[in-house]
PDBQT receptor file of N, H, CA, C and O in Angstrom, charges set to zero:
ATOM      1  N   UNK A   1     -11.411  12.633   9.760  1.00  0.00    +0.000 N 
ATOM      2  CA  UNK A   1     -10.354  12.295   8.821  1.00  0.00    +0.000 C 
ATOM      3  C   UNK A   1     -10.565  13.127   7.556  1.00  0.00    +0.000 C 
ATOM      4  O   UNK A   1     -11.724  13.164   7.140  1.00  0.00    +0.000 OA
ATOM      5  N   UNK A   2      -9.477  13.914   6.764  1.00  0.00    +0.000 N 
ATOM      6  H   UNK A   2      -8.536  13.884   7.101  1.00  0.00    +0.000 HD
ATOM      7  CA  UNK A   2      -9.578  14.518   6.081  1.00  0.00    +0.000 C 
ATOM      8  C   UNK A   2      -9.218  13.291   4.997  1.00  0.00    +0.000 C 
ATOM      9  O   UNK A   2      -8.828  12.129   5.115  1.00  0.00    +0.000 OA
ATOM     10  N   UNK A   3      -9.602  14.282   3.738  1.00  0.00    +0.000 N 
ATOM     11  H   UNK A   3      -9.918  15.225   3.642  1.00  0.00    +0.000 HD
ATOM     12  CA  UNK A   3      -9.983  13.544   2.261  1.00  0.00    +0.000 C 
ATOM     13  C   UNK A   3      -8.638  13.077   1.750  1.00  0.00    +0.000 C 
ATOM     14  O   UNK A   3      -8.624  12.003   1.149  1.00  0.00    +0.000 OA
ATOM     15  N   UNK A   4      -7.743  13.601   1.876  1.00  0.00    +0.000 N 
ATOM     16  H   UNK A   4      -7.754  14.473   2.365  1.00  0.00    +0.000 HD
ATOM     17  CA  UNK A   4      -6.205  13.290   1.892  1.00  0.00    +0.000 C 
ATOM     18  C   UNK A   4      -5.908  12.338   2.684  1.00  0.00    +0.000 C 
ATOM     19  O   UNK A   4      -5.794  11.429   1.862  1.00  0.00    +0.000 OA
ATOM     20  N   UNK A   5      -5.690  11.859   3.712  1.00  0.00    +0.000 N 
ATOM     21  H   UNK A   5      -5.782  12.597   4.380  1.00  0.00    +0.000 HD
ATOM     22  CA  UNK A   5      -5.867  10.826   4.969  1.00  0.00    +0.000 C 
ATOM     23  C   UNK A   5      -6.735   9.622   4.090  1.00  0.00    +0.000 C 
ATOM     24  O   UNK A   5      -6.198   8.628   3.601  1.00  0.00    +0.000 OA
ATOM     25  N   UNK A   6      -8.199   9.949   4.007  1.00  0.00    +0.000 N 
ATOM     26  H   UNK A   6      -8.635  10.756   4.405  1.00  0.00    +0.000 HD
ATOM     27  CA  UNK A   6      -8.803   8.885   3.710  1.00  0.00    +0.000 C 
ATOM     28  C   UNK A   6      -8.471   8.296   2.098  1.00  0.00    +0.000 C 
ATOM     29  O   UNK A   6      -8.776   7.192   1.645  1.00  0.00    +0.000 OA
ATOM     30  N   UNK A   7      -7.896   9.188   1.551  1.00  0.00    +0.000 N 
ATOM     31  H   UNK A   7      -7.648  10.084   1.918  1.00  0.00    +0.000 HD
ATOM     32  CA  UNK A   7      -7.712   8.739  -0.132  1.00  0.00    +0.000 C 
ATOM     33  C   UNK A   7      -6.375   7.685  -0.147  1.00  0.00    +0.000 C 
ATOM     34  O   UNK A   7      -6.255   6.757  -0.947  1.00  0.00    +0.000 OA
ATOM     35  N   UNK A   8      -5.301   8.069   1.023  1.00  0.00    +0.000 N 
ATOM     36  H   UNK A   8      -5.398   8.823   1.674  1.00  0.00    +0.000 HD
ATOM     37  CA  UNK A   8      -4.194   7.640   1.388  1.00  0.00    +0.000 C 
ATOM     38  C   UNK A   8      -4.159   6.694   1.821  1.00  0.00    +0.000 C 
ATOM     39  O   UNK A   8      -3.318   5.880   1.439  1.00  0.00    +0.000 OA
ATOM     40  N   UNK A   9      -4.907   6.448   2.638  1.00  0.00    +0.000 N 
ATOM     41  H   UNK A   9      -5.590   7.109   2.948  1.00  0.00    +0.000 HD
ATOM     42  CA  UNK A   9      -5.103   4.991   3.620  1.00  0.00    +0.000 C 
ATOM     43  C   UNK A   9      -6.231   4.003   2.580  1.00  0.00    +0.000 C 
ATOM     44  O   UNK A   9      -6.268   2.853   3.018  1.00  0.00    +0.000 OA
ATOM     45  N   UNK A  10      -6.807   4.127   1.783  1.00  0.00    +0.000 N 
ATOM     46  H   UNK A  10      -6.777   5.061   1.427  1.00  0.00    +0.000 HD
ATOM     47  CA  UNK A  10      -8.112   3.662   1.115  1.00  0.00    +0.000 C 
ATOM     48  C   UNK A  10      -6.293   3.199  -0.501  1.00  0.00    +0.000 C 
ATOM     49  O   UNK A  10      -6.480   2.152  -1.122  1.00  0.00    +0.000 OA
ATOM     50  N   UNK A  11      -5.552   3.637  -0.709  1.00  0.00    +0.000 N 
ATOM     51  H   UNK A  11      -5.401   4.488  -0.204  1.00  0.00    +0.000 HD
ATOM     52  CA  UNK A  11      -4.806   3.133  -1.914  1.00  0.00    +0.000 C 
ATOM     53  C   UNK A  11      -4.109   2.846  -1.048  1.00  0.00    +0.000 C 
ATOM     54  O   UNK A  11      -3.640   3.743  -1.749  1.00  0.00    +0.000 OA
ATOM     55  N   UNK A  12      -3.398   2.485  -0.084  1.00  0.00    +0.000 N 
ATOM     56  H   UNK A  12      -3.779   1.756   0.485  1.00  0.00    +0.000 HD
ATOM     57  CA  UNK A  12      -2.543   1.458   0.950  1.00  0.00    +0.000 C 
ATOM     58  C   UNK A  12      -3.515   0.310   0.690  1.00  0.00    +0.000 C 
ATOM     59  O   UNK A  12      -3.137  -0.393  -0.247  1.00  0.00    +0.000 OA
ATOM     60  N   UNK A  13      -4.529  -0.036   1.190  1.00  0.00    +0.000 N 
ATOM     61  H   UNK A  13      -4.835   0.535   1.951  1.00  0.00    +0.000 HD
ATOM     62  CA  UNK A  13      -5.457  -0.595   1.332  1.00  0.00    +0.000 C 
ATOM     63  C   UNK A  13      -5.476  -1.881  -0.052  1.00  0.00    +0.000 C 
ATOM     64  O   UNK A  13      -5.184  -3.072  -0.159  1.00  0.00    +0.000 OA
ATOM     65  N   UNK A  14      -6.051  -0.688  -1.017  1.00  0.00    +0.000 N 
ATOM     66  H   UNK A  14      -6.288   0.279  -0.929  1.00  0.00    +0.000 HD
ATOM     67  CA  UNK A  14      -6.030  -1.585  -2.379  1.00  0.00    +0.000 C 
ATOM     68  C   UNK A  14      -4.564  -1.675  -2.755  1.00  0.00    +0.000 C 
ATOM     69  O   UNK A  14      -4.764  -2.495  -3.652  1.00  0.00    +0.000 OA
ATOM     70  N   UNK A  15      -3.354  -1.508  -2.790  1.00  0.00    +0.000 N 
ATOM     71  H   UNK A  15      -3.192  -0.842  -2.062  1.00  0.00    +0.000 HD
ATOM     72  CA  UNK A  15      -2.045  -1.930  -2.969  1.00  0.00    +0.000 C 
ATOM     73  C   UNK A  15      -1.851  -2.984  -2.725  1.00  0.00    +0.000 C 
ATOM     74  O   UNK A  15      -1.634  -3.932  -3.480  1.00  0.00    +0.000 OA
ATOM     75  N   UNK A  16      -1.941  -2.904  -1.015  1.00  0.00    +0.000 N 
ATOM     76  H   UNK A  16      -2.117  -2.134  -0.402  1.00  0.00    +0.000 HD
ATOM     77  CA  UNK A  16      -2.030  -4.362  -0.210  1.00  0.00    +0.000 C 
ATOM     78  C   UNK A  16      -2.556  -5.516  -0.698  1.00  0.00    +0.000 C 
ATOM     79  O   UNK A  16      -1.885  -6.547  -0.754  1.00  0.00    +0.000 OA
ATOM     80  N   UNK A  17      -4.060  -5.430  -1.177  1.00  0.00    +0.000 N 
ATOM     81  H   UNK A  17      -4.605  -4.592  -1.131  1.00  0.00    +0.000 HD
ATOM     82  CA  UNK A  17      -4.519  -6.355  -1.491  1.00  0.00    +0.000 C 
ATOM     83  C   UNK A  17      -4.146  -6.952  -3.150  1.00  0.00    +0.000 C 
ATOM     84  O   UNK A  17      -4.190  -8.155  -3.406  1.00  0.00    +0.000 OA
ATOM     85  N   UNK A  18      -3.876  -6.175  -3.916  1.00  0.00    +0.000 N 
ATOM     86  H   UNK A  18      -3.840  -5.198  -3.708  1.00  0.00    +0.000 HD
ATOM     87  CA  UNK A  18      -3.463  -6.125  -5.067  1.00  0.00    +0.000 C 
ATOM     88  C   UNK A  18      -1.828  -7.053  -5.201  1.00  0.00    +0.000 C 
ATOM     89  O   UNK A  18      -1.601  -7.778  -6.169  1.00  0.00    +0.000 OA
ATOM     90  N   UNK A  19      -0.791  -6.849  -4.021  1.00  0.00    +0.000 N 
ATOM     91  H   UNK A  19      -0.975  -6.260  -3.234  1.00  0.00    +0.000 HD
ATOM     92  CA  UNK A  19       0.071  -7.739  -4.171  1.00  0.00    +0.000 C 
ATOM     93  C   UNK A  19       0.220  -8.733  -3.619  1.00  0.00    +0.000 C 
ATOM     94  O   UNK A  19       1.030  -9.598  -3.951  1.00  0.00    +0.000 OA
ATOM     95  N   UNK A  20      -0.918  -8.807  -2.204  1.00  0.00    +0.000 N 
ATOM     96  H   UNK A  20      -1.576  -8.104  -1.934  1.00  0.00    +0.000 HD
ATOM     97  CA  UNK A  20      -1.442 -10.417  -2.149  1.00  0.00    +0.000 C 
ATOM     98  C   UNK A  20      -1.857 -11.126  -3.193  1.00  0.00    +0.000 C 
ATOM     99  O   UNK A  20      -1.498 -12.302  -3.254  1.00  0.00    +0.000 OA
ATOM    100  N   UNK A  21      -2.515 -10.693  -4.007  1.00  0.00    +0.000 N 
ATOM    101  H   UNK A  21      -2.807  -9.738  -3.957  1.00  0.00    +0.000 HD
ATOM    102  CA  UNK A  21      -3.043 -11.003  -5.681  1.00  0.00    +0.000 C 
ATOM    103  C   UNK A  21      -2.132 -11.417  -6.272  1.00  0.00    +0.000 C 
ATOM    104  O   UNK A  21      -2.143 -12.590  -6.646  1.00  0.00    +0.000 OA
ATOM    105  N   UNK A  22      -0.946 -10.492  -6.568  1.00  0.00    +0.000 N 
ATOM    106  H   UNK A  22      -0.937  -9.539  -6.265  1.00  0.00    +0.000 HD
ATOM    107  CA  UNK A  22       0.043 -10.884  -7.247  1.00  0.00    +0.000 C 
ATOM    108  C   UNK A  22       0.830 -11.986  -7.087  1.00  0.00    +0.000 C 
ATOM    109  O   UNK A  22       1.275 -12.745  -7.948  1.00  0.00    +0.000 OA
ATOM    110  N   UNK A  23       1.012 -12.006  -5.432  1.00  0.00    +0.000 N 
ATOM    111  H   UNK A  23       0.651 -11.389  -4.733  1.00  0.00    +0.000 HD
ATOM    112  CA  UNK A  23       1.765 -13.098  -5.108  1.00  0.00    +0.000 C 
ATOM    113  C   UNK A  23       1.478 -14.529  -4.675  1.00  0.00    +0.000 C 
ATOM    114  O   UNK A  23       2.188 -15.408  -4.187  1.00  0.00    +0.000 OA
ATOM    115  N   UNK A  24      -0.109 -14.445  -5.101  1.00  0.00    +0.000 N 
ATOM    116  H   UNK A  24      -0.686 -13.731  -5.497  1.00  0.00    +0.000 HD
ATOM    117  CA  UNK A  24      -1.094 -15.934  -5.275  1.00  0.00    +0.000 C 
ATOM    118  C   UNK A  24      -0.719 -16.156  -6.426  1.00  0.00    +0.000 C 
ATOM    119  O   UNK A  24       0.128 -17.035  -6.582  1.00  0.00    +0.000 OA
ATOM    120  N   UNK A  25      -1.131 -15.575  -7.349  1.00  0.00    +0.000 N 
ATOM    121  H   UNK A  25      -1.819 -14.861  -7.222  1.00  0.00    +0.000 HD
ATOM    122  CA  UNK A  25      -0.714 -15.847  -8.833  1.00  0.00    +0.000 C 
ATOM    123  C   UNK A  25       0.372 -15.854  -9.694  1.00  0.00    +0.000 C 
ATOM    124  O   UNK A  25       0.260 -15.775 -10.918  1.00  0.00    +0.000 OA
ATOM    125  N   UNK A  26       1.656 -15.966  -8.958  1.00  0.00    +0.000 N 
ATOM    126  H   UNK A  26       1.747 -16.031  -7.964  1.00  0.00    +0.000 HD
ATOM    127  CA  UNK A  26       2.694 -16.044  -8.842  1.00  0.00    +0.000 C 
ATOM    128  C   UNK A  26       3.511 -15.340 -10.087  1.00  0.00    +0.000 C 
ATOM    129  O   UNK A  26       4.408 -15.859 -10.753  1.00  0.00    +0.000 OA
ATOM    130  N   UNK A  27       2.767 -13.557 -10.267  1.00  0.00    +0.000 N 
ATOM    131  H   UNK A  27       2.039 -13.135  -9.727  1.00  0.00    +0.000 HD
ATOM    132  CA  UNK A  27       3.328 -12.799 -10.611  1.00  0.00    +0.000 C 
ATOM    133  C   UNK A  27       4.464 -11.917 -10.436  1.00  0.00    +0.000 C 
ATOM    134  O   UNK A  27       4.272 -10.710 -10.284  1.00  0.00    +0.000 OA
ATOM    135  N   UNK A  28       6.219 -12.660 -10.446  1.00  0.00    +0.000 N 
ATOM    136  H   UNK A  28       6.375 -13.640 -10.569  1.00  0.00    +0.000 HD
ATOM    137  CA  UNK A  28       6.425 -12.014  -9.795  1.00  0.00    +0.000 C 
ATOM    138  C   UNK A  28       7.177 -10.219 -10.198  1.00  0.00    +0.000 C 
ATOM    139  O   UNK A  28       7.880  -9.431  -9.564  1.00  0.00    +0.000 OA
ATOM    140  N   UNK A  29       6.638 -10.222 -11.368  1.00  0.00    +0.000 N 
ATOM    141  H   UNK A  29       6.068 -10.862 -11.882  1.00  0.00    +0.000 HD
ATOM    142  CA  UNK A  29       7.054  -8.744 -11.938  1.00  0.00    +0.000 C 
ATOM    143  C   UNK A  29       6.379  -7.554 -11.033  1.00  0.00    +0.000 C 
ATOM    144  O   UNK A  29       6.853  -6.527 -10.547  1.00  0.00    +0.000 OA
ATOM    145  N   UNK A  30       4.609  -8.334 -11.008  1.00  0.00    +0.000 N 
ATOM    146  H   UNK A  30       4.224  -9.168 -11.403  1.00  0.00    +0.000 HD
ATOM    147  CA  UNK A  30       3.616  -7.394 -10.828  1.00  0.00    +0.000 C 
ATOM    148  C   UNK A  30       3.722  -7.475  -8.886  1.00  0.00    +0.000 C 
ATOM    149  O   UNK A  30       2.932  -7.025  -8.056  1.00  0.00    +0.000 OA
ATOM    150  N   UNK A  31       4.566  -7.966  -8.761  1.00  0.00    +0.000 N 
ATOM    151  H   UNK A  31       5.207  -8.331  -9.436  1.00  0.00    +0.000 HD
ATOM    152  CA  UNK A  31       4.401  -8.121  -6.814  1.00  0.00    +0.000 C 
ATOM    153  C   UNK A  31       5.686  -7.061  -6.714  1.00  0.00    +0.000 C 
ATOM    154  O   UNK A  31       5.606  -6.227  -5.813  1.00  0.00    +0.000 OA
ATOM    155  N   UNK A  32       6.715  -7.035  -7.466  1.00  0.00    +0.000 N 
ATOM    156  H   UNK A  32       6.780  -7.713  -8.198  1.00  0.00    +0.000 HD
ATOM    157  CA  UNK A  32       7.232  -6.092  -7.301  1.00  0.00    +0.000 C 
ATOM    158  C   UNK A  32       7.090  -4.528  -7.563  1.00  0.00    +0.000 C 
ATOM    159  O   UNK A  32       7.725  -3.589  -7.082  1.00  0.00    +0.000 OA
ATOM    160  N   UNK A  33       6.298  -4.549  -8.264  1.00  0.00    +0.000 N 
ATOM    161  H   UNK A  33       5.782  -5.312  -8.655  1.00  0.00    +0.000 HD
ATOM    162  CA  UNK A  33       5.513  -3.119  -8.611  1.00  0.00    +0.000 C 
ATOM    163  C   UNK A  33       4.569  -2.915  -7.251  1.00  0.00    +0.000 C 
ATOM    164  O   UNK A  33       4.607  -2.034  -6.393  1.00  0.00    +0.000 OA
ATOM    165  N   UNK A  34       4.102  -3.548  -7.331  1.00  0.00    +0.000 N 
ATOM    166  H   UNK A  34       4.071  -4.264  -8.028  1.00  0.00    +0.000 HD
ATOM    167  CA  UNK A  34       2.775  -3.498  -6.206  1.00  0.00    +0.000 C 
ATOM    168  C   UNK A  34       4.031  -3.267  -4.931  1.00  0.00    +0.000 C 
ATOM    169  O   UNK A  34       3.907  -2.368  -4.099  1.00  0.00    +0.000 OA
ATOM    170  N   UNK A  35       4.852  -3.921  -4.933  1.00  0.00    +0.000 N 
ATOM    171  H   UNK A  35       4.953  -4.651  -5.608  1.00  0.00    +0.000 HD
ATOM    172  CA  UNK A  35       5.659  -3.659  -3.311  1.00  0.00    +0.000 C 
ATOM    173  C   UNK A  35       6.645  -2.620  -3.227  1.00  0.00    +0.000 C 
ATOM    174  O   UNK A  35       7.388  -2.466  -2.258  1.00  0.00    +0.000 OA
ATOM    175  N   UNK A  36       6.632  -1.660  -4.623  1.00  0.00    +0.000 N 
ATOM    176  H   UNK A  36       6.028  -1.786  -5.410  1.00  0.00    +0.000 HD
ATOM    177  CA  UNK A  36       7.329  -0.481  -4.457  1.00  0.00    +0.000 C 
ATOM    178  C   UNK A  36       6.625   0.495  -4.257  1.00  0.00    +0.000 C 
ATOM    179  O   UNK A  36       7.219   1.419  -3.701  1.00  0.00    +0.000 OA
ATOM    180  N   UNK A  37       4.820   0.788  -4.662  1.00  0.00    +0.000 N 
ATOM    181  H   UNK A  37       4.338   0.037  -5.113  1.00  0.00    +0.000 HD
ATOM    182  CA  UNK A  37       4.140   1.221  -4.818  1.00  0.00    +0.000 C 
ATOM    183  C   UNK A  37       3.902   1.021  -2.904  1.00  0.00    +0.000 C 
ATOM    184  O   UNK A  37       4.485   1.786  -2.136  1.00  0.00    +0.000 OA
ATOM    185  N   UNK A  38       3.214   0.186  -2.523  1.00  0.00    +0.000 N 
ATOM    186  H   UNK A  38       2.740  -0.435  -3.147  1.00  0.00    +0.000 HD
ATOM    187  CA  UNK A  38       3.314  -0.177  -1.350  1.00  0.00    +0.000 C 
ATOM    188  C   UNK A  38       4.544   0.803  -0.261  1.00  0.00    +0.000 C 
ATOM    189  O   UNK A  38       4.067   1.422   0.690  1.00  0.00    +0.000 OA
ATOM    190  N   UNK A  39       5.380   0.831  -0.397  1.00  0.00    +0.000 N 
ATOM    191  H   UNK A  39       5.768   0.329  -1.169  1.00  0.00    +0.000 HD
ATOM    192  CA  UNK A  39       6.590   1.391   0.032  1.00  0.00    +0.000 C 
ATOM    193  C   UNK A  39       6.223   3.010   0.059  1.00  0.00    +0.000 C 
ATOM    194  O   UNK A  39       6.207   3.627   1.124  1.00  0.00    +0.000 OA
ATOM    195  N   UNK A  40       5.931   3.638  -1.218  1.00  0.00    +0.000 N 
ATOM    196  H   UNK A  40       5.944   3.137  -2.083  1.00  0.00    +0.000 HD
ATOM    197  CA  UNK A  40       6.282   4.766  -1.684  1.00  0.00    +0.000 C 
ATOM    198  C   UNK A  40       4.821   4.972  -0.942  1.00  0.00    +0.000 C 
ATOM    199  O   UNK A  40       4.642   6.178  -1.107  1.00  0.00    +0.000 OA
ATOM    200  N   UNK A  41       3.769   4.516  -0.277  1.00  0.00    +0.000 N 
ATOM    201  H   UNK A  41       3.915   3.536  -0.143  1.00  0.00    +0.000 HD
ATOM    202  CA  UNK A  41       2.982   4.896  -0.033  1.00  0.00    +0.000 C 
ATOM    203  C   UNK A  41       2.940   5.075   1.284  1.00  0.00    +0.000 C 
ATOM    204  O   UNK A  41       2.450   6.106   1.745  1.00  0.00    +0.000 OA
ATOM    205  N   UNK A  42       3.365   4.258   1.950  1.00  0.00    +0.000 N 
ATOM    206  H   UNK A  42       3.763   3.420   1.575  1.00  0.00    +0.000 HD
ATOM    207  CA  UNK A  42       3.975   3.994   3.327  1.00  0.00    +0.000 C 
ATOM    208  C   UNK A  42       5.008   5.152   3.755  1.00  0.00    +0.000 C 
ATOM    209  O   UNK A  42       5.084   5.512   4.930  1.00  0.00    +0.000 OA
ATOM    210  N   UNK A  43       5.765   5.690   2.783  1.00  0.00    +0.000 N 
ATOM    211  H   UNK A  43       5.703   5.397   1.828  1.00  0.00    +0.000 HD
ATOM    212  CA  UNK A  43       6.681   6.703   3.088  1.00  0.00    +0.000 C 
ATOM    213  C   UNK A  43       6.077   7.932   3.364  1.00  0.00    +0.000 C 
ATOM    214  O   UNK A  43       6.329   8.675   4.313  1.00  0.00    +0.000 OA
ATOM    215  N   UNK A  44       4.937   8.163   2.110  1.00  0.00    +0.000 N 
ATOM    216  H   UNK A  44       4.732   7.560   1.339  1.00  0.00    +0.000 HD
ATOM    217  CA  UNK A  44       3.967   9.264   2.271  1.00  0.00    +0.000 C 
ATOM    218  C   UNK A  44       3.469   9.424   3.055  1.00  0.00    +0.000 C 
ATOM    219  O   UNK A  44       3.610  10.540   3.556  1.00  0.00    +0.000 OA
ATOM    220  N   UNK A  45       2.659   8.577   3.639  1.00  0.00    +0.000 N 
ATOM    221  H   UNK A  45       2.544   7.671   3.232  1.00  0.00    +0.000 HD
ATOM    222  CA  UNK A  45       1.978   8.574   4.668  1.00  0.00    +0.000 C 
ATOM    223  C   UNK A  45       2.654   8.763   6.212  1.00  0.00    +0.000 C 
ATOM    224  O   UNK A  45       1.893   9.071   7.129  1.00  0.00    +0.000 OA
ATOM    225  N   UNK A  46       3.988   8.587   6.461  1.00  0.00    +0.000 N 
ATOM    226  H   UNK A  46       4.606   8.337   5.716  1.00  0.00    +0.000 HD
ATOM    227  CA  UNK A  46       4.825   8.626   7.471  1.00  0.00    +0.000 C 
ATOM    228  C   UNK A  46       5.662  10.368   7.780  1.00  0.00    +0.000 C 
ATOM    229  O   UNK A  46       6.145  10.890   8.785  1.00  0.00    +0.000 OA
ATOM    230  N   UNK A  47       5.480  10.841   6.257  1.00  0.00    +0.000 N 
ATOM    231  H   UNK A  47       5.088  10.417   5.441  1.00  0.00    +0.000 HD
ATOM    232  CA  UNK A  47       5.639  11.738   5.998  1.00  0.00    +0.000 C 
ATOM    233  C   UNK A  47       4.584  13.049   6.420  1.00  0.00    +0.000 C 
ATOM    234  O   UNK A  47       4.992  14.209   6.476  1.00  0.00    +0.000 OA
ATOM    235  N   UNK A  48       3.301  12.688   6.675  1.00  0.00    +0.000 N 
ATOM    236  H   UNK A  48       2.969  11.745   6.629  1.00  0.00    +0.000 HD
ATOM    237  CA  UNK A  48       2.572  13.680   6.698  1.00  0.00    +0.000 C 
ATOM    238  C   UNK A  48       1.688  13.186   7.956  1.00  0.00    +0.000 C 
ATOM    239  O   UNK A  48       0.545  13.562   8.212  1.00  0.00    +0.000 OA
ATOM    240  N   UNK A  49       2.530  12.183   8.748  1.00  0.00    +0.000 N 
ATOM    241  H   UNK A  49       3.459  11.877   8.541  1.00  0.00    +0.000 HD
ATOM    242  CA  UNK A  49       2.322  12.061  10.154  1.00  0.00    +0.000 C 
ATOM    243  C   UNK A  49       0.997  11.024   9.765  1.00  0.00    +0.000 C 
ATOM    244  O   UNK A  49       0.102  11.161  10.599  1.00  0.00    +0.000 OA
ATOM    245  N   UNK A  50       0.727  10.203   8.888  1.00  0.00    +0.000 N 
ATOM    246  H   UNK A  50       1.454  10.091   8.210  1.00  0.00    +0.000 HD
ATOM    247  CA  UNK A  50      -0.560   9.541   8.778  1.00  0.00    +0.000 C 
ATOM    248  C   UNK A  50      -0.633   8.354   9.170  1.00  0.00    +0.000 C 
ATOM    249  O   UNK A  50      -0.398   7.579   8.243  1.00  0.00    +0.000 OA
ATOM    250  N   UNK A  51      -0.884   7.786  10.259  1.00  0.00    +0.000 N 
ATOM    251  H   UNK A  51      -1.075   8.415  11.012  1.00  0.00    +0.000 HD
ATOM    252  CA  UNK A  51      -0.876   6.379  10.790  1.00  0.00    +0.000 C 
ATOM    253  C   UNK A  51      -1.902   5.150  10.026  1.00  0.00    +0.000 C 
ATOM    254  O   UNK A  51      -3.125   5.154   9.884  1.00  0.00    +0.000 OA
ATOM    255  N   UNK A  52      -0.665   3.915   9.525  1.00  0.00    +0.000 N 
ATOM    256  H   UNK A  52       0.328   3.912   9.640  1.00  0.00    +0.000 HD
ATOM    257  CA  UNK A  52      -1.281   3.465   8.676  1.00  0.00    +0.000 C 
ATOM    258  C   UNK A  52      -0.683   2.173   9.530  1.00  0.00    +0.000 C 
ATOM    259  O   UNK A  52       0.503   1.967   9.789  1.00  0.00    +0.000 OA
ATOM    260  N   UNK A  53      -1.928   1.285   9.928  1.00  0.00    +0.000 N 
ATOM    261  H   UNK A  53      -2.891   1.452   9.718  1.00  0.00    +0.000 HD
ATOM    262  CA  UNK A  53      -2.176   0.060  10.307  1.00  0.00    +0.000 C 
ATOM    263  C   UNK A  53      -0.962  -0.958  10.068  1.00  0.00    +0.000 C 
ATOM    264  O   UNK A  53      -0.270  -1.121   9.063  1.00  0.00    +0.000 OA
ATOM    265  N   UNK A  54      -0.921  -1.693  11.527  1.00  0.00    +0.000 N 
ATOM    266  H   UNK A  54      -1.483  -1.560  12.343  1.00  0.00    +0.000 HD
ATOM    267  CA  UNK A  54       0.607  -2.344  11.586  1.00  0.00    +0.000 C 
ATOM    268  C   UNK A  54       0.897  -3.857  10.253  1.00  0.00    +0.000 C 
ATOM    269  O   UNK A  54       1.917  -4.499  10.001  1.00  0.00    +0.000 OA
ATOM    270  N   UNK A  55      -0.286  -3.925   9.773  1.00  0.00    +0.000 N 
ATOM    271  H   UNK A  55      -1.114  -3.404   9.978  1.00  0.00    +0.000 HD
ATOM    272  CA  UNK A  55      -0.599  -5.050   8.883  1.00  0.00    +0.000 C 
ATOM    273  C   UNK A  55       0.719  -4.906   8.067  1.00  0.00    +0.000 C 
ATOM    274  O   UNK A  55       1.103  -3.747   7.914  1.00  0.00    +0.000 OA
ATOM    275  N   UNK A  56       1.349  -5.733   7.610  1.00  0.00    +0.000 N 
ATOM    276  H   UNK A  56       1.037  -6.675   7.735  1.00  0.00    +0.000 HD
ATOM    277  CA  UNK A  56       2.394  -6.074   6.855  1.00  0.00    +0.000 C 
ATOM    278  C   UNK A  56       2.431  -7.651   6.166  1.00  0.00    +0.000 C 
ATOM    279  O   UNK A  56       2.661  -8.770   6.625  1.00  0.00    +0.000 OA
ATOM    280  N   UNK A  57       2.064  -7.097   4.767  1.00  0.00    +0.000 N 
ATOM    281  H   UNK A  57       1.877  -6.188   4.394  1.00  0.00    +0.000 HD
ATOM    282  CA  UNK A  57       2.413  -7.856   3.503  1.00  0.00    +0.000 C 
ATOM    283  C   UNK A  57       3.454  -8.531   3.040  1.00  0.00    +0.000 C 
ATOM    284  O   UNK A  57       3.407  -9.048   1.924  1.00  0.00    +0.000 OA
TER     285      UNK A  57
């Protein structure tokens, strides 16, 4: 796995967990940031052929 791949999948990763966070603590400004961020990362990654785990938030 190249460093791009792993930097990509490693901030999916912390996103994910970051708007589970949000949406315990019933932030809901910061769950929407986190779930556009989420998105825009997901796109990237689909974009450069990078398979990112079926888990959905």
């Amino acid at each position: 796995m190249d460093a791009f791949t792993a930097g990509l999948l490693q901030r999916i990763k912390a996103t994910e967990s970051d708007l589970t966070r949000a949406r315990e603590t019933g932030d809901d400004f910061l769950a929407e940031v986190e779930q556009a961020e989420l998105e825009d990362l997901r796109r990237l990654a689909a974009e450069h052929g990078v398979e990112v785990g079926a888990t959905r938030v």
